[in-house]
N, C-alpha and C positions, 0 to 999 in steps of 0.2 A: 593103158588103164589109168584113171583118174587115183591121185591120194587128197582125200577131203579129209587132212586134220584138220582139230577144231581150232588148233592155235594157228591157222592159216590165216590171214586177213582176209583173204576171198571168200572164207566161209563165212564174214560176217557180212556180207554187204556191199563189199569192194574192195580194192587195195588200199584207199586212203580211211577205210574206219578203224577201231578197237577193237579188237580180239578179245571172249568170251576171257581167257584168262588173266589177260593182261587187268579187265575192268573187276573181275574179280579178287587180283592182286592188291589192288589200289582201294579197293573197299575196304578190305581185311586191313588196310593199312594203319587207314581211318576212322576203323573201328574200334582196332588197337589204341589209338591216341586218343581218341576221346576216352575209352574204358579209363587209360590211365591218368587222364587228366580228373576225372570223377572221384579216383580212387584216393588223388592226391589233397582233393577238397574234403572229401571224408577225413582224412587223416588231419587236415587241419582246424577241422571243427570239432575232434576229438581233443587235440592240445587245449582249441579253447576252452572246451568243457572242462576238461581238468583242472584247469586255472581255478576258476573259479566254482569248483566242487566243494558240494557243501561237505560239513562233516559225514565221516563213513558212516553212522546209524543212519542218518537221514536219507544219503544217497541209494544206501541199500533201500530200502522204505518208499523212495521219492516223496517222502514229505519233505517240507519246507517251515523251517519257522517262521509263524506270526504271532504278533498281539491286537489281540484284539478289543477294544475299552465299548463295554456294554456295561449297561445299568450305572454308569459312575465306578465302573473297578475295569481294571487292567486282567485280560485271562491273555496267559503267554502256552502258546499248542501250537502242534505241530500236524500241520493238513497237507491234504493233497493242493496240488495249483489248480487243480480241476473244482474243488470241493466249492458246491454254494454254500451261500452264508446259512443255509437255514441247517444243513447237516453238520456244517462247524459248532454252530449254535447247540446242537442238540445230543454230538455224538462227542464233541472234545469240549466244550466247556462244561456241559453236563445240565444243560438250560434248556429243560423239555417241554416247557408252558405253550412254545411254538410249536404247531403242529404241520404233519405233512400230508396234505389233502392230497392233491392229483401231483405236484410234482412237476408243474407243465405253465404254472403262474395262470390257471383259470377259476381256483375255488376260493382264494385267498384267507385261506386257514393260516398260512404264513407269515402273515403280515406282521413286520417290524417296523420301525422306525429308525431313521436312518440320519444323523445332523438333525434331527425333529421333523420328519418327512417322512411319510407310512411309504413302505418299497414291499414287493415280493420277494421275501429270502431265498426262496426256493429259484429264482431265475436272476440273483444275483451272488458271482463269486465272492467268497469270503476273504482270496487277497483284496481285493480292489478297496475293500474295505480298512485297513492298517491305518490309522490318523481318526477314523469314523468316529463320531459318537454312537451308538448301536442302544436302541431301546427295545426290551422285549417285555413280554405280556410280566415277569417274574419286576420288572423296572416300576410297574404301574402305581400300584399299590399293594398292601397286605393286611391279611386278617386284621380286623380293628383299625385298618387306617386306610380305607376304602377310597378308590379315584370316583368321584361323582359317577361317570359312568359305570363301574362295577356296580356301584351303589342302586342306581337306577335298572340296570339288569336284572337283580337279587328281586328288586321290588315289580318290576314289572312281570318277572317270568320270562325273562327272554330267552331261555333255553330250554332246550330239550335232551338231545344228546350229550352236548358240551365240546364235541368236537371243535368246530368251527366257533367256540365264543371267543376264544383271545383271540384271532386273526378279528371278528365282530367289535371286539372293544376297540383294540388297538387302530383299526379305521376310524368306529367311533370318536375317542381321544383326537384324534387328527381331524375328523370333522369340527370339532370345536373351533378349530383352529383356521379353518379354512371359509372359504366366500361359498356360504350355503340361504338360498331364498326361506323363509320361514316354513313352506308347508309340508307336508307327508311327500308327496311326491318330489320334493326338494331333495329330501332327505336319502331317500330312495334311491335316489339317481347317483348319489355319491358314495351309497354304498353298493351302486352294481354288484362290486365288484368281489363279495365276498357272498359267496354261496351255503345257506343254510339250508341241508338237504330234510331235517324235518320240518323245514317249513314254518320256523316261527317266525318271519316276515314283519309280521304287525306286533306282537309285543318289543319286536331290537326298534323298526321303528319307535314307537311309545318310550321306551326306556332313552332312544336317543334325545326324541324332542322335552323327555324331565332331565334329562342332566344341561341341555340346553337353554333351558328355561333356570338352572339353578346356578348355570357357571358365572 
């Protein structure tokens, strides 16, 4: 009578293969080494971390300090690395003129200005920002000392809600400044991009082409 152990070679195939345990053996061996080689890279990316660990409030936190220079002033806060400019802007400096439309950089109620360059806050990081110059709707101007465009807003009726008017100005403001053809639909086309959901359209236009006409 036959003994068919499995640690036989003949049970796998023939006398010159690998035995079910042996190849087993040799995995488990392998599997070991690598776990531990993993474990050893874990623990040295632990050192590095620690090296260079912020202070313990923050790390507990995972905030990060920055500063950040909006409007001509220095605001020194403490954010997440994840955080956009536009919730830095509104939840740690305390600068809520900028609104948060969709969130997704498609209504552009956001818009800032960025080195003097309208940007979506809302789909850009607030580190990246650190050295920036940073303009927000609060930078423009103020009661009694009105920016042409606000000026022309007021007068023309360009609003209705008021959600979406400082992402509308602060486009504005940057349209001045940019290579725009003289007519309605010129104008239009440059501000795709910022979405007024009651639909006052034709007075932001109007209000653009009088501050255009008076800059």
């Amino acid at each position: 009578m036959s003994n068919n152990r499995s640690d036989d070679p003949s049970a796998n195939g023939g006398g010159g293969g690998v035995s079910r345990r042996t190849f087993l053996t040799h995995a488990g061996v392998a599997g070991a080494a690598a776990m531990e080689a993993r474990l050893a890279m874990a623990q040295d990316d632990a050192k590095t971390a620690s090296a260079v660990a912020l202070p313990e409030g923050l790390a507990a936190a995972g905030l990060i300090p920055l500063t950040l220079r909006v409007n001509g002033r220095e605001h020194r806060v403490r954010v997440d690395p994840r955080a956009s400019l536009l919730d830095c802007l509104r939840e740690s400096a305390g600068l809520t003129g900028t609104k948060k439309g969709c969130d997704h950089g498609q209504c552009g109620a956001c818009t800032v200005h960025v080195n003097g360059r309208r940007v979506l806050s809302c789909l850009t990081l607030a580190v990246m920002q650190e050295g920036s110059d940073v303009t927000t709707i609060e930078g423009i101007g103020q009661p009694g000392h009105l920016h042409p465009v606000q000026e022309a807003f007021v007068a023309c009726d360009a609003y209705q809600c008021g959600y979406c008017t400082s992402g509308q100005i602060m486009s504005g403001v940057a349209l001045l400044k940019e290579p725009c053809g003289p007519d309605d639909a010129d104008v239009k086309e440059l501000m795709s991009g910022n979405i007024c959901r009651c639909g006052a359209y034709p007075n932001i236009v109007a209000a653009i082409q009088q501050a255009r006409r008076n800059a």
